[in-house]
C-alpha angles and dihedrals in degrees: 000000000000121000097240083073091056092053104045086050084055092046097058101041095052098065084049099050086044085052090048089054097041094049095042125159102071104354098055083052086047100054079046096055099048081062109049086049090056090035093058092042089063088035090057090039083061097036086060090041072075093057082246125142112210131172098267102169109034088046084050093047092053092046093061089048087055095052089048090050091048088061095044087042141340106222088053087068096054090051098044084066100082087037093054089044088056086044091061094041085050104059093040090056094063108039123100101254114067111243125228133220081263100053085052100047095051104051090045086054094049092055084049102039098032100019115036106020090060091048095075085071084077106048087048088058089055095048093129098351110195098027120104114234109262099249102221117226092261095054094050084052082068097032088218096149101024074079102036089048095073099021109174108217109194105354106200084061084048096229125169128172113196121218112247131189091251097050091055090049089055105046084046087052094047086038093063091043093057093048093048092047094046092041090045097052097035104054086036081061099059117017097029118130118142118056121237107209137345092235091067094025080184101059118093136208085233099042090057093042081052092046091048097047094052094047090055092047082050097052098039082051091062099043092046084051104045086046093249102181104243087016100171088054099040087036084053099046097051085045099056095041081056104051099042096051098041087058096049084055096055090045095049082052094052098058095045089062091044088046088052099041104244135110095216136025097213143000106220099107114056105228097008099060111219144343098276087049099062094037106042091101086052090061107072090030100064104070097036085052091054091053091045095073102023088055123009101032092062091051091050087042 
């Protein structure tokens, strides 16, 4: 399929995931929600490629509990888990067909990978929810967000949408994602040789080193513009947590597609494949880039 299909999928996708993180609180869970719905319907599809029979329902049912917990508050999520997990043996338990180790394994895999991984997005959107981003004095040199703080989005509906600390967390975390996944494809492109691993035959040693560079410049950007103290190393370090994991969970994702026999696991986005396809990198991330700035960015600061 051409590249330009990539890209106007891309295109397209982008303004709504900008309007997710600007509107935040239940909208931002909502848009999350959609996809994780999506995402565990491919997951299950290749799951019974397997000739496997998981609780479908009942997991995608308490993964959508879990993202609403994780926007009411975010250690009921964590303690949901064990409940959900009893949830899913539960009904297995008592369902006419006897359920195997396998039918148990991949539906708790499906609440962790597609359920509660993706609900730290959320909790990193409600990291000080409420309280503007402190604009630092460079950026106030360049005024950037004393205008994005109060954007006004169709004016005649009087719309703003105020810049919050988590909303900046979250558009640093999908910017460095972006930049990873389009460093990363382009120089693999071109200059992509050795091949990193069988499980993804069209991934590249070089196209990764080049992903993960660009990650890393991307993230020591924002924090030099946002006026983290030790910015380079704090800027570094978030760069690096992203893009390896980002590519682990392309990869993981990538076995799971060659282990069940298909190319793609979806077809809703022309030239990406499925939802799964386009937000594997965004799996693993999520919940090393909470703790990022709940834990490790105070001690650097």
């Amino acid at each position: 399929m051409p590249s330009w299909t990539r890209i106007i999928s891309a295109l397209l996708v982008v303004p709504l995931a900008l309007g997710a993180i600007a509107l935040g609180g239940w909208a931002f869970t909502a848009a999350f929600a959609l996809l994780v719905v999506l995402g565990q319907m491919e997951y299950f599809a290749l799951v019974r490629a397997k000739e496997i029979v998981p609780a479908s329902k009942i997991t995608i049912f308490v993964s959508l509990v879990l993202l609403i917990a994780s926007q009411l508050q975010v250690g009921l999520a964590d303690a949901m888990i064990p409940i959900a997990g009893t949830f899913i043996c539960f009904y297995l338990l008592f369902q006419s067909r006897i359920a195997t180790i396998a039918d148990i394994a991949a539906s708790i895999l499906g609440l962790f990978y597609v359920g509660y991984l993706p609900s730290f997005w959320i909790r990193i959107r409600g990291i000080d929810d409420g309280v503007l981003f402190q604009v630092s004095d460079r950026l106030q040199q360049f005024d950037i967000f004393n205008y994005l703080r109060n954007i006004e989005f169709l004016s005649w509906l009087r719309i703003t949408f105020p810049v919050t600390n988590g909303s900046v967390y979250v558009l640093m975390g999908f910017c460095c994602i972006w930049a990873s996944d389009v460093g990363a494809y382009i120089f693999g492109k071109i200059w992509g040789r050795t091949r990193l691993s069988d499980i993804s035959p069209k991934k590249t040693v070089e196209g990764a080193i080049a992903g993960l560079l660009c990650c890393c410049a991307t993230a020591i950007i924002w924090a030099f513009s946002v006026g983290w103290h030790n910015w380079l190393i704090s800027g570094l370090i978030l760069g690096l947590l992203i893009g390896i994991a980002g590519l682990l969970g392309d990869l993981t994702e990538s076995m799971m597609k060659r282990d069940a026999g298909v190319k793609d696991s979806g077809q809703i986005m022309p030239g990406h494949g499925g939802i799964l396809d386009r937000a594997d990198s965004y799996m693993f991330t999520a919940p090393l880039v909470y703790y990022f700035f709940t834990l490790i960015l105070p001690i650097i600061s």
